[in-house]
N, C-alpha and C positions, 0 to 999 in steps of 0.2 A: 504494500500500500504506500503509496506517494502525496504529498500533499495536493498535489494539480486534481487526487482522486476526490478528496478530499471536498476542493473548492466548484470541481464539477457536480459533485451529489448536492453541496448547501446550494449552486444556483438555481438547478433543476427544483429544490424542494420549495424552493424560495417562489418560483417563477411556478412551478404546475406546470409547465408549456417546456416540452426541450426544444422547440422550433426559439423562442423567446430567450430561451436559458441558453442555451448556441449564439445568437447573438449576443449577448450580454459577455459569454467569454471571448467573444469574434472569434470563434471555430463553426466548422461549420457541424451540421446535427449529426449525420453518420457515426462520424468519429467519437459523438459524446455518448449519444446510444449505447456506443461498443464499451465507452470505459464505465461506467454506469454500472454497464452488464456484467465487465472482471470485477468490479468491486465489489458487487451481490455475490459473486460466485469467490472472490474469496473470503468473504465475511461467514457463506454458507448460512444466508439468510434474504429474503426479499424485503426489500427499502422502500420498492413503488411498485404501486399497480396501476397499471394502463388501462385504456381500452382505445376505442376507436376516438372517441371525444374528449376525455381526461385523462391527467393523472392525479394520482392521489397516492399520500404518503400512508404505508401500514405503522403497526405497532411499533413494529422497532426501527421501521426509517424514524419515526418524531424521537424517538430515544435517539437514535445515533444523529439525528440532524442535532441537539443538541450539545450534544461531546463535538461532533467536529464541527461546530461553532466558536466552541470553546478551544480548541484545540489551535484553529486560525489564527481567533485573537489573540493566542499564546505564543505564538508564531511572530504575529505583527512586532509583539510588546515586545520579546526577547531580541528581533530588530533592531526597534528602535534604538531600545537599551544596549545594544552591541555600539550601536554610529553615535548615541550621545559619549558612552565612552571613551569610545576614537577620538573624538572631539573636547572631551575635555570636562562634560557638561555634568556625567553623573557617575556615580562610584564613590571609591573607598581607597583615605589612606592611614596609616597608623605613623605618628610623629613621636619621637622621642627625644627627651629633653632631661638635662640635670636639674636640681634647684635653682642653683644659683643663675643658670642660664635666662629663668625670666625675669632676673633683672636687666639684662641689658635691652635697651629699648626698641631696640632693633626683629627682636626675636616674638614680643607680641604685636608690633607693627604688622608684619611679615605672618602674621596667623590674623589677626584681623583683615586684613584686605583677602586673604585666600580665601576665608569665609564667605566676606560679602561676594566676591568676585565668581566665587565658586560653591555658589548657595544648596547645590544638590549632590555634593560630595562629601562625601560622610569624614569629617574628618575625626580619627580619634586620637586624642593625647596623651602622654602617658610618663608621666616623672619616671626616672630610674636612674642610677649612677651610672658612669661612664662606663664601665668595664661590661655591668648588663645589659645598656646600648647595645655595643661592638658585638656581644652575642645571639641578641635579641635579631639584628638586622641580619648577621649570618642565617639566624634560623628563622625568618621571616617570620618572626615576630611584632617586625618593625620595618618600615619602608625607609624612614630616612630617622635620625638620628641627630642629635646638636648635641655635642658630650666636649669634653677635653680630653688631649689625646692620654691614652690611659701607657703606662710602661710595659705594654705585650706587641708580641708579634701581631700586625696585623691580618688577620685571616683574606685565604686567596680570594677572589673576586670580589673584593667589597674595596669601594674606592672611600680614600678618606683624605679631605680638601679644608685647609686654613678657609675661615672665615671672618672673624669677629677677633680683631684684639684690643686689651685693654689695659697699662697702665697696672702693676702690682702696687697695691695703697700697703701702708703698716699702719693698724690699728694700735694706738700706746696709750696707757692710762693718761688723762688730762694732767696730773701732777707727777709723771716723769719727766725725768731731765731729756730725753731725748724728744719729747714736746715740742711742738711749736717752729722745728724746723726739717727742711728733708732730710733724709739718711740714705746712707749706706749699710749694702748687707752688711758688709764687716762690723756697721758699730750695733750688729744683732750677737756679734761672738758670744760673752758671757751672758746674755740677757733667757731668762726663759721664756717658751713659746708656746702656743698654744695652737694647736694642728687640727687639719681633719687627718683621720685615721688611713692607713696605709691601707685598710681591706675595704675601705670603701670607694674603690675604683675610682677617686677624684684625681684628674691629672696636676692637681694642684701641689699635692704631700709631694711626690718628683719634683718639681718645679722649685718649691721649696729646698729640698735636699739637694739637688744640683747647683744651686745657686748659692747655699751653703759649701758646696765643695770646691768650686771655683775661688772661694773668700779664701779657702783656707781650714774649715773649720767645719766640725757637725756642729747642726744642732741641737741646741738642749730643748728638748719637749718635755714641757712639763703636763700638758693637758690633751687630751684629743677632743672634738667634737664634729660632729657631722654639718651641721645646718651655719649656715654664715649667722647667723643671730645669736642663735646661743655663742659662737666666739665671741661674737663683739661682746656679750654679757659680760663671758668671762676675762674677756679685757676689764671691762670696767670693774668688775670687782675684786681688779690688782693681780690675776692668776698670771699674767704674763702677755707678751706681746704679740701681733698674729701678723702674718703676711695674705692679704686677698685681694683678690683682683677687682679693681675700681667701682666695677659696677654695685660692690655691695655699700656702698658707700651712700647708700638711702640709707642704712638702717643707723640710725643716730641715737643707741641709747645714751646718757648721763653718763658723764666720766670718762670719754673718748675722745679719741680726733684721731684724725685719718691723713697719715704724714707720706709727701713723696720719695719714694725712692729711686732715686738717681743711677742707679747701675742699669747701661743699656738693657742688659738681657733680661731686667725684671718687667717682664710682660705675661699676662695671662690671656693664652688664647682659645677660641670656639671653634670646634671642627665641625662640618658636614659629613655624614656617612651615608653612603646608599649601598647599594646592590650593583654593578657594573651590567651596561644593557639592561635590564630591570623593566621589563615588559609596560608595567604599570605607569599607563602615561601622566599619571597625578606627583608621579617621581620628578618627573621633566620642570613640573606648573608649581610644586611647592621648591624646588629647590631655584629654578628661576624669580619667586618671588623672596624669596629670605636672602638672594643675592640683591635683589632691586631696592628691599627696605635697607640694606645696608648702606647702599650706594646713598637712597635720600638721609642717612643718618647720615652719613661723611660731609654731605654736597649742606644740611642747615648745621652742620658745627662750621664748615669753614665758613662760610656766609655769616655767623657770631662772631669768629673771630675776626672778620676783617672789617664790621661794625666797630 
């Protein structure tokens, strides 16, 4: 059974007339008669009764005229549904992201306009630390990814592309003497620090520690914690000094301040991860959008700064 058989039984049922029902598909009648006739005979039921003046549908033609009603329309919809998604228009994609990642303002930019832009694409979002990104998107868990780069190999076919950087701040108690002006890692030597955790795939704890090895010196961590907030806390309540990347520089509790650090290579940056060739054309449309919010975030800070 074919669907042409399909569309030739719903005219004839539709129309009663195959002279009528032949035109409407612009074949000519012979030919519909015949296919009419293999589809009763493979169904191993009669659909129509004829005579010389009518036809008229039996019991189980009005049954089976109703399934392949439904069956056409099913047809049409998974169509359309095919060319909207070629296009762009509807589907699913799964986005992953750190915490810290939505502070930079570029990254809920870059998710709002995909929304509006792209109102019938199921977008789903999904926090996770960097390291379950990188896995997540091997094992297509995750279409695209916004993590920092984590210290593993990174698995075969997954492309992994600089995006977002920013500026490493040191968060120091308001009444430390290293207060109030920029620093250098070096003058972190003796001081204790307060990290996020080594198992919690942040590419930040490396960043950290290399940038400590390059001075000269490990460093002394006195405290771990996950979430950029709770650091800043435990700065302010004297537990030690933290290194984080600019962006978290909204969160302003009491007893802080947020000092530059001057060594070139203190930068914290945001990577892109997808799938290489990666079928899914919503791959294409959000990573072309999270590079464009970027773009307008660079294109009004210079326009600030030359105000």
């Amino acid at each position: 059974m074919e669907l042409r058989h399909l569309r030739y039984f719903v005219a004839v049922a539709e129309e009663l007339n195959f002279t009528r029902a032949a035109q409407r598909l612009h074949i000519a009648q012979p030919p519909l008669s015949i296919q009419i006739q293999a589809l009763e005979e493979e169904l191993k039921v009669r659909l129509l009764e004829r005579d010389k003046r009518r036809v008229f549908l039996t019991q189980a033609g009005r049954h089976f005229l109703e399934r392949a009603r439904g069956i056409l329309r099913d047809v049409e919809a998974a169509k359309g549904e095919a060319q909207s998604a070629a296009s762009g228009e509807v589907g699913s994609i799964a986005l992953g992201y750190t915490a810290s990642s939505m502070l930079s303002p570029a990254l809920p930019a870059a998710i709002l306009r995909f929304r509006r832009e792209h109102a019938r694409v199921i977008l789903t979002l999904k926090e996770m630390t960097s390291l379950d990104q990188l896995d997540a998107v091997h094992g297509r868990g995750l279409d695209v990814a916004v993590l920092r780069r984590p210290n593993v190999e990174i698995p075969t076919g997954i492309v992994v592309e600089e995006w977002y950087q920013s500026p490493l701040l040191a968060v120091v108690p308001r009444e430390h003497r290293l207060a109030g002006k920029p620093l250098r890692i070096a003058d972190l030597r003796d001081e204790p620090l307060v990290m996020y955790p080594r198992n919690a795939g942040i590419g930040l704890y490396w960043k950290v520690q290399d940038l400590c090895a390059k001075a000269g010196f490990r460093p002394r961590m006195v405290q771990e914690a996950r979430e950029a907030s709770t650091i800043a806390g435990l700065v302010a309540a004297g537990v030690g000094i933290a290194l984080v990347s600019g962006d978290t520089r909204c969160i302003q509790p009491d007893g802080v301040v947020y000092q530059t650090v001057l060594d070139k290579e203190a930068v914290s940056s945001l990577y892109l991860a997808h799938r290489r060739d990666d079928p899914n054309p919503y791959v294409a449309l959000i990573l072309k959008e999270l590079r464009a919010a970027l773009k307008r975030r660079t294109a009004r800070s210079a326009k600030r700064q030359v105000d």
